[in-house]
C-alpha positions in Angstrom: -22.4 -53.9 -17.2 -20.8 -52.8 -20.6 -19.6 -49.4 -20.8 -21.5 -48.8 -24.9 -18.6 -46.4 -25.6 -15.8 -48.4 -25.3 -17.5 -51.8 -24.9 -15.3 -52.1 -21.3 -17.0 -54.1 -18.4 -17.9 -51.2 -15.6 -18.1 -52.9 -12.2 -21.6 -53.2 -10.6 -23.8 -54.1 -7.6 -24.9 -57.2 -9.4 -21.4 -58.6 -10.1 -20.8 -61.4 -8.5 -17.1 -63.3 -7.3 -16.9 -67.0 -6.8 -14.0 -68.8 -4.9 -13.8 -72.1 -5.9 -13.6 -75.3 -3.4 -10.0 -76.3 -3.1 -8.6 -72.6 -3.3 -6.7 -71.0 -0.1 -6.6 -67.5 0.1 -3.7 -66.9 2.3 -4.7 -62.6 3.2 -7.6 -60.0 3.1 -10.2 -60.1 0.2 -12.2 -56.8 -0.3 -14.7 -57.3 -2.6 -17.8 -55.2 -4.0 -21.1 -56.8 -5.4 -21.8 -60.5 -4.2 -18.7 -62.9 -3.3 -19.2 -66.7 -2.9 -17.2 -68.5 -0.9 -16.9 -72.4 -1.6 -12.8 -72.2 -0.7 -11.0 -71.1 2.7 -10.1 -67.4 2.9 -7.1 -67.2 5.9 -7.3 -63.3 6.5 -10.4 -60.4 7.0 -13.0 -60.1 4.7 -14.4 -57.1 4.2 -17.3 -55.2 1.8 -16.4 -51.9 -0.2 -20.0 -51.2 -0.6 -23.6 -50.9 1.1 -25.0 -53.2 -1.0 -22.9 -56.2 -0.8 -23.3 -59.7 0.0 -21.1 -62.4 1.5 -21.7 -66.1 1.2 -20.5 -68.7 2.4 -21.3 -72.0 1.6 -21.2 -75.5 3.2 -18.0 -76.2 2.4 -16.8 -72.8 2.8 -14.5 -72.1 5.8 -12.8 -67.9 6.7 -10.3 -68.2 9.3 -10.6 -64.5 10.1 -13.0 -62.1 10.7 -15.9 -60.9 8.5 -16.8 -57.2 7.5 -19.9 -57.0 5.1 -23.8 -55.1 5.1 -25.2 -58.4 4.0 -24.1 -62.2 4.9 -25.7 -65.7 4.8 -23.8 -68.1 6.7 -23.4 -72.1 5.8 -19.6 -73.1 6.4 -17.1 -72.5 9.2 -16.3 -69.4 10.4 -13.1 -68.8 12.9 -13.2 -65.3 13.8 -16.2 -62.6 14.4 -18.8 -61.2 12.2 -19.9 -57.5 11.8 -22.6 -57.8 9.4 -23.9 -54.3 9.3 -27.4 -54.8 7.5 -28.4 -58.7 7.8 -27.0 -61.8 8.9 -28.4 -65.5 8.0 -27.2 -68.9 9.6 -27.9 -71.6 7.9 -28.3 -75.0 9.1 -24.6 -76.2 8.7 -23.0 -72.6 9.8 -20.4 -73.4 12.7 -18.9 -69.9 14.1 -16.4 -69.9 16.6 -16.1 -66.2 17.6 -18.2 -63.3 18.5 -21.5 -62.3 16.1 -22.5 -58.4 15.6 -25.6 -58.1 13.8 -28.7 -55.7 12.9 -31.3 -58.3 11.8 -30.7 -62.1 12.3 -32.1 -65.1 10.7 -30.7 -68.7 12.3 -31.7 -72.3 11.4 -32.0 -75.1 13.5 -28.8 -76.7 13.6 -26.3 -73.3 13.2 -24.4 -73.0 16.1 -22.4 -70.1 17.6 -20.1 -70.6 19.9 -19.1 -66.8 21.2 -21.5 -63.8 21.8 -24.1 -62.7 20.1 -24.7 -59.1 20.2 -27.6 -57.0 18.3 -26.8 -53.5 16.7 -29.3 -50.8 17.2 -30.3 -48.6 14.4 -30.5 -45.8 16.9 -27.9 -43.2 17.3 -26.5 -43.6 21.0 -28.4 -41.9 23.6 -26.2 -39.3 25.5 -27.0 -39.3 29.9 -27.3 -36.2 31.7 -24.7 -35.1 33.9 -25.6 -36.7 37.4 -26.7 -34.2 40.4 -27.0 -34.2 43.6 -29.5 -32.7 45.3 -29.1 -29.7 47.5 -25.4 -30.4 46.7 -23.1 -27.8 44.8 -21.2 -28.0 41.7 -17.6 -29.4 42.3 -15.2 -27.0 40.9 -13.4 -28.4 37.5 
């Protein structure tokens, strides 16, 4: 987006990275907006905003783990994914680690090889103390 007063480009949700196929990343890319993976990122990548969105594509591989709200999935993965809002696999997505998610879309022909684990929306739920009955309180 242009800033009118000074005619300077002000970053934005709709701005969007690409990593070209044949580059090597070698460390962490934090990125707002949209970033596009068809390269190999060797580090953590990881989402400065709500709104952002990873992809990778087929020829895309991250040899680390994976940070972001929003992520759709097509290339190799080596490490886990926390994707905090949505998470698509596409048919060619090959993850070899563990997979945190809050809403998942997978194609026929993704595999995962790790665990898969949802992410509730709800706050954790806090147990009551255990008692015993007719028992007494143990002192502290």
């Amino acid at each position: 987006m242009l800033n009118r007063k000074r005619g300077e480009r002000t970053p934005t949700s709709h701005d969007t990275s690409l990593i070209a196929r044949g580059t090597v990343i070698r460390g962490d890319v934090r990125f707002s907006g949209t970033l596009h993976l068809d390269g190999r990122i060797e580090g953590l990548v990881l989402a400065d905003e709500s709104g952002a969105v990873f992809t990778l594509s087929e020829n895309g591989v991250v040899q680390g783990e994976i940070r972001v709200p929003h992520a759709i999935i097509n290339g190799q993965v080596h490490g886990d994914i926390h994707a905090g809002e949505r998470l698509e696999l596409a048919p060619e997505a090959r993850i070899s680690g563990d997979v945190h998610y809050r809403t998942l879309e997978m194609a026929a022909g993704a595999q995962v090889n790790g665990r898969m684990s949802h992410q509730s929306t709800e706050a954790p739920r806090e147990l009551p103390a255990p008692t015993l009955a007719g028992a007494e309180a143990l002192p502290a």
